[in-house]
FIKE-528422 format. One record per residue (C-alpha): z, x negated, y negated; residue in one letter. Coordinates in steps of 0.001 Angstrom, whole numbers, plus 500000, padded with zeros to 6 digits. Each point is the difference from the previous one (the first is absolute). Layout:
! FIKE-528422
ZXYA...
END
This chain:
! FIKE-528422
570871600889668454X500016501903496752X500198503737500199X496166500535497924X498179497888503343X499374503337501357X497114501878501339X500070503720499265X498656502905501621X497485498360502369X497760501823501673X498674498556503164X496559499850500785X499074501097497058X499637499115496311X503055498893498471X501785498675496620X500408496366501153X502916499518496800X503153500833499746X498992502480497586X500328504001501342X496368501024499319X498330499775503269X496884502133500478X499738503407501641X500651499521503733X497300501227502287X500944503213502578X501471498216503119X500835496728498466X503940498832500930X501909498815497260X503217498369499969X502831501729497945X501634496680498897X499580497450497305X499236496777502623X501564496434499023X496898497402499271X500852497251502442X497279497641498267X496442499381498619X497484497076501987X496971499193499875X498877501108503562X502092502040502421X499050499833503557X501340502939502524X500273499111503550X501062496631501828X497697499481502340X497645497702500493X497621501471497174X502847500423497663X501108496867500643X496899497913499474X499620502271496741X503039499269498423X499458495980501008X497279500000498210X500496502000497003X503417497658499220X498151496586500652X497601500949497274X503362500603497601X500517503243500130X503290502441500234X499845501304503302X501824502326501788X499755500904503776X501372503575501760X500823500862502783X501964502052501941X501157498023502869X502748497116499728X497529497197500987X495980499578499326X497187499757502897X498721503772500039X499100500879503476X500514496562501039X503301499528499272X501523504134501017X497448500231502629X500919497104501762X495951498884500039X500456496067499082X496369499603501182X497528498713496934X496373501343501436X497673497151498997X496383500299500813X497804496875499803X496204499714499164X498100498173502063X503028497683500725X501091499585496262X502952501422497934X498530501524497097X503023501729498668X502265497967498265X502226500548496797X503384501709499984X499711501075503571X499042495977501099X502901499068497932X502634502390501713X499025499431503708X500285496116499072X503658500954498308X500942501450503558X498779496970501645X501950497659498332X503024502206500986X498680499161503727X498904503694500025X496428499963500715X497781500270503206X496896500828501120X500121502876502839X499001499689503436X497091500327501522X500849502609502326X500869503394499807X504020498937499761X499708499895495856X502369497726499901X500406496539497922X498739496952501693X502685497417499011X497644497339500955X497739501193497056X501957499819496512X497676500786497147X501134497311498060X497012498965497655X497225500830502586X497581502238498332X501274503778500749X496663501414501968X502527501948502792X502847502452499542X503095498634499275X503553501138501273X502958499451498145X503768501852500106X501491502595497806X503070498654498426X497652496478498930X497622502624498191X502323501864498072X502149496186498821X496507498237499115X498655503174498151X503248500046498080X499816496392499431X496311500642498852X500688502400497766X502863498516498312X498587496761499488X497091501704497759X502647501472497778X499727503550501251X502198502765499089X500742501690503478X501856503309499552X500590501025504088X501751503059501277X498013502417497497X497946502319500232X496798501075497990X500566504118498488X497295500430497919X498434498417496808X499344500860496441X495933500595499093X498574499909497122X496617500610500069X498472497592502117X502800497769499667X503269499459502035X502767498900497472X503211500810502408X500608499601503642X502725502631500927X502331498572503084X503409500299501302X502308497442500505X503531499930501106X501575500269497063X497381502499499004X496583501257498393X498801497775497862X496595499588498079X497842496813500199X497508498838497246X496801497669500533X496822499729498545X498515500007503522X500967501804503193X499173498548503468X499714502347503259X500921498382502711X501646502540501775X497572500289503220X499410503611499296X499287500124496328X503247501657498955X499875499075496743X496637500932498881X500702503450501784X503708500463498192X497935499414496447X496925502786500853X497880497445501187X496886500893502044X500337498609504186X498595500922503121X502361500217502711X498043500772503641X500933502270502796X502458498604502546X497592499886502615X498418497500497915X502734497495498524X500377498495503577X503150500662502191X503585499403499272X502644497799501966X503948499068500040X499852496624501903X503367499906502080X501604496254500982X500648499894503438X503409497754500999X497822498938503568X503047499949502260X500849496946502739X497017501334502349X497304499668497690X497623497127500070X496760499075498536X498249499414503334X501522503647500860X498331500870496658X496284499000500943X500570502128503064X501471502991498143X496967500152497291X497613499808503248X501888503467501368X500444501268496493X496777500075498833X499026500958503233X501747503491499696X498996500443496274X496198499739501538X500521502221503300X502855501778500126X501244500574496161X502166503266500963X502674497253501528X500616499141496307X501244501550497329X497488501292497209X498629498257496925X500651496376501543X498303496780499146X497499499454502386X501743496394500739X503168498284500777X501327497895497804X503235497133500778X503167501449498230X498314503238498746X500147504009500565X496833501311497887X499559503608499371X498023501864497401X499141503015498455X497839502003497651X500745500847496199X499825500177496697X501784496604498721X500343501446496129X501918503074501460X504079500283499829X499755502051502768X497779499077502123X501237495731499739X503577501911500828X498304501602503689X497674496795500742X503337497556500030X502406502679501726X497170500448502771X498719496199500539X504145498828499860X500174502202503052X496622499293501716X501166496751500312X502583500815501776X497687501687502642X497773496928499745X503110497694500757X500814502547502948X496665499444501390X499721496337499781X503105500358502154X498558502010502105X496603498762501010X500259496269499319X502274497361500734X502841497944498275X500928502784497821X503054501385501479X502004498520497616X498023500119496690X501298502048497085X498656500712496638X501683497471497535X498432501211496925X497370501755498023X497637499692497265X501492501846496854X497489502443499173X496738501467501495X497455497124499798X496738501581497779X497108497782500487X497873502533497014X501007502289497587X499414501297496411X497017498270498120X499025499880496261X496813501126498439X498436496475498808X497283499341497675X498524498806502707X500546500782503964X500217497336503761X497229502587501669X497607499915502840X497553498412497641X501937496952499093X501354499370503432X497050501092502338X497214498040498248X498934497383498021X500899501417496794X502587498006497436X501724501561497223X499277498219496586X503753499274499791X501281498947503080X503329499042500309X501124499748503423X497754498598502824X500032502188503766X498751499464503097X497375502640500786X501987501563502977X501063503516499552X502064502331502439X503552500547500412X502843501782502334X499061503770500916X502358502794498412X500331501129504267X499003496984501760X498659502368502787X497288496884500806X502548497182498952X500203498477496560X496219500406498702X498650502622497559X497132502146499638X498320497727497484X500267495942500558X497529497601499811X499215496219498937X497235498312497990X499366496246499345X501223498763496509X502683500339497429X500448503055497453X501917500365497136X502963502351499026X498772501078496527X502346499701496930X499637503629499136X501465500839503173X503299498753498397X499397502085497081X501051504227499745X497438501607498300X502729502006497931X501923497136498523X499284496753497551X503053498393500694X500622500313503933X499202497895502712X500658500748504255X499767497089502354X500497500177503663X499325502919502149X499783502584497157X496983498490498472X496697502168500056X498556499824503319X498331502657502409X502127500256503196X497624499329502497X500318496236498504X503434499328498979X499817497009502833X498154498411497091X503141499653497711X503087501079502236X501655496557501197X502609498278498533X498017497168498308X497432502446499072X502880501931498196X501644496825498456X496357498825498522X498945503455498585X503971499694498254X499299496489498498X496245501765498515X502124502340498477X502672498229498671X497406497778498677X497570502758498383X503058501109498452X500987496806498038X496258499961499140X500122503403498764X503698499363497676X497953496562499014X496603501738498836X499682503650499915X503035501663499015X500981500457503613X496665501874500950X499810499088503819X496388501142499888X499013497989496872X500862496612501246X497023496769500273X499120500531503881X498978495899499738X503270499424497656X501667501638503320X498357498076502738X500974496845497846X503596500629499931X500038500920503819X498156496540500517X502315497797498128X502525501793502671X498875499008502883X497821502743500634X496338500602500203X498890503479500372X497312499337502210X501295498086502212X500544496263500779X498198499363502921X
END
């Protein structure tokens, strides 16, 4: 590296000079700005941040269509919350008995398959795989179970095979703005800061961190609102623990949770689940702070969830905690601003946007923040028919060059059920990796100029159909 591939004098947030020239604009009251001269590590044509499912399915499809990708993220491995949350559960909904998402997220559940690491759950309240039903090539109308350590290999092996650029173990810092253009992602790696050029920037975050970190516009809700938040503990079941004792013990458990909660510790799941202490709490998943008291408290109300299994059921003398989830599991965060927004219109009646991109089920609800009356919400619903996730919805209203996938796309909170799940996220990435190709092809890398039907053709030829194959 050559000592003039240097950004100087960044601001963050804010505008910048994006050259290794030392005339960058007045900086705005409040704005950080780093005191070094930060080594270039390169220049591609799209840079995704975040490896999970939407980043993922982004980068995929921006490098199939031949362009320089580059993935971030800050973990060693991709898979998002499926992969550090230890959720390996792909949440398919079928309509009226048909699959009618397909794509990226068909193609990855099919990868895991092949591995002989795909099953259909039970039909009981166990949540378990049923090894009698293998997904195979059956059409995917159920939820699917897989395992951890098979999702982070065949994600790897996904990525790699498309000829992206993964740069793991780093984290994102900031960016460089100009106008309403991101030219530099800012991140630390472990050799350093170092800046990151692309002609188009991909959020895939979960929480929009990117489009924040450049003075982008986003909506982030109250806590009471962004549902609960868990650390799921493995249980090692011990020598007296069987599954007939099991049936029995979520009989008694459930039993207490119903009539006589103060025998259990607070902010429970309201069921028992084989192998699992569940615990959750209340807070404010973009907050230092407040992540930092949410995994210190639910690490030890496990414990006193582990205590009480061995106290009021049976075949748990012997069970221990084997392990945990790394981090607090956030089911909502941080959202952008969009051009255009997943609200009560789109999901609650017949309307369609004019650009549709991803097909839902019209089914809206999700976990309580308290869970005081069990998992359900103050606002949940269903209506007969499919909507449609909006392409504006992937696009901030601030920026020309920036995309978000996943769960940081514009959405009110009350209906985040609409585009939360792991093939939702990995379907809304392969849209945006796809829009941005479109947009390097035929408008300069304007996101928001791009043909809509030039769009839907591309996703078609993939694959895909946006709405739905039923």
């Amino acid at each position: 590296m050559q000592r003039r591939d240097f950004i100087k004098g960044i601001a963050v947030g804010s505008v910048a000079a994006a050259s290794g020239a030392c005339n960058a604009k007045p900086v705005p009251a409040g704005a950080l700005r780093f005191s070094q001269d930060i080594p270039i590590l390169g220049e591609y044509d799209v840079c995704v941040v975040g490896a999970g499912p939407g980043g993922v399915g982004a980068a995929i499809a921006a490098a199939r269509s031949g362009k320089k990708t580059i993935l971030i993220e800050h973990y060693g491995y991709p898979g998002g919350v499926g992969t550090n949350c230890d959720t390996p559960t792909f949440f398919y909904d079928s309509y009226k008995g048909k699959q009618y998402l397909y794509g990226i997220a068909d193609e990855f559940v099919r990868r895991l398959a092949k591995r002989g690491a795909a099953w259909f759950l039970t039909k009981d309240e166990r949540y378990q795989p049923d090894y009698d039903r293998p997904v195979g090539d059956l059409p995917i109308i159920d939820r699917v179970r897989t395992r951890v350590e098979d999702m982070r290999v065949a994600y790897h092996d996904f990525l790699d095979e498309a000829g992206v650029e993964k740069l793991f173990y780093t984290h994102l810092t900031g960016a460089v703005r100009e106008g309403d253009r991101i030219t530099a992602a800012i991140v630390d790696c472990l050799e350093g800061p170092r800046a990151i050029r692309a002609k188009v920037f991909i959020d895939a975050t979960g929480a929009a961190h990117l489009v924040h970190r450049a003075g982008g516009r986003t909506l982030l809700a109250a806590p009471d609102k962004t549902m609960h938040k868990s650390i799921w503990a493995k249980l090692s079941p011990g020598p007296h623990f069987t599954v007939e004792g099991f049936n029995e013990n979520r009989r008694i458990f459930r039993k207490l949770y119903l009539e006589d909660r103060k025998r259990l510790p607070d902010q429970v799941w309201p069921y028992l689940a084989i192998g699992l202490a569940n615990a959750y709490v209340n807070g404010n998943g973009c907050d230092s702070r407040e992540m930092t008291r949410m995994d210190a408290e639910m690490r030890r109300r496990n414990f006193e969830l582990l205590e009480c299994y061995k106290r009021e059921l049976k075949g748990f003398e012997d069970t221990y905690i084997e392990t945990a989830i790394h981090q607090v599991g956030c089911r909502s965060g941080r959202h952008i601003v969009g051009r255009a927004t997943v609200d009560r219109r789109l999901v609650t009646t017949d309307a369609m946007p004019d650009d549709p991109i991803m097909p839902f089920v019209r089914e809206w609800g999700e976990h309580a923040a308290s869970m005081k009356n069990g998992f359900g919400g103050d606002v949940h619903g269903k209506r007969d028919g499919l909507g449609g996730v909006p392409y504006g919805a992937l696009v901030p209203v601030d920026f020309s060059n920036v995309l978000a996938c996943g769960l940081c796309i514009s959405v009110e909170e009350d209906y985040v059920k609409t585009i939360r799940m792991q093939p939702h996220c990995l379907i809304t990435g392969q849209v945006a990796g796809t829009a941005a190709a479109l947009s390097l092809d035929s408008t300069k890398c304007d996101v928001g100029a791009i043909s809509y039907l030039e769009l839907r053709k591309r996703l078609e030829a993939q694959n895909y159909f946006v709405d739905g194959k039923c």
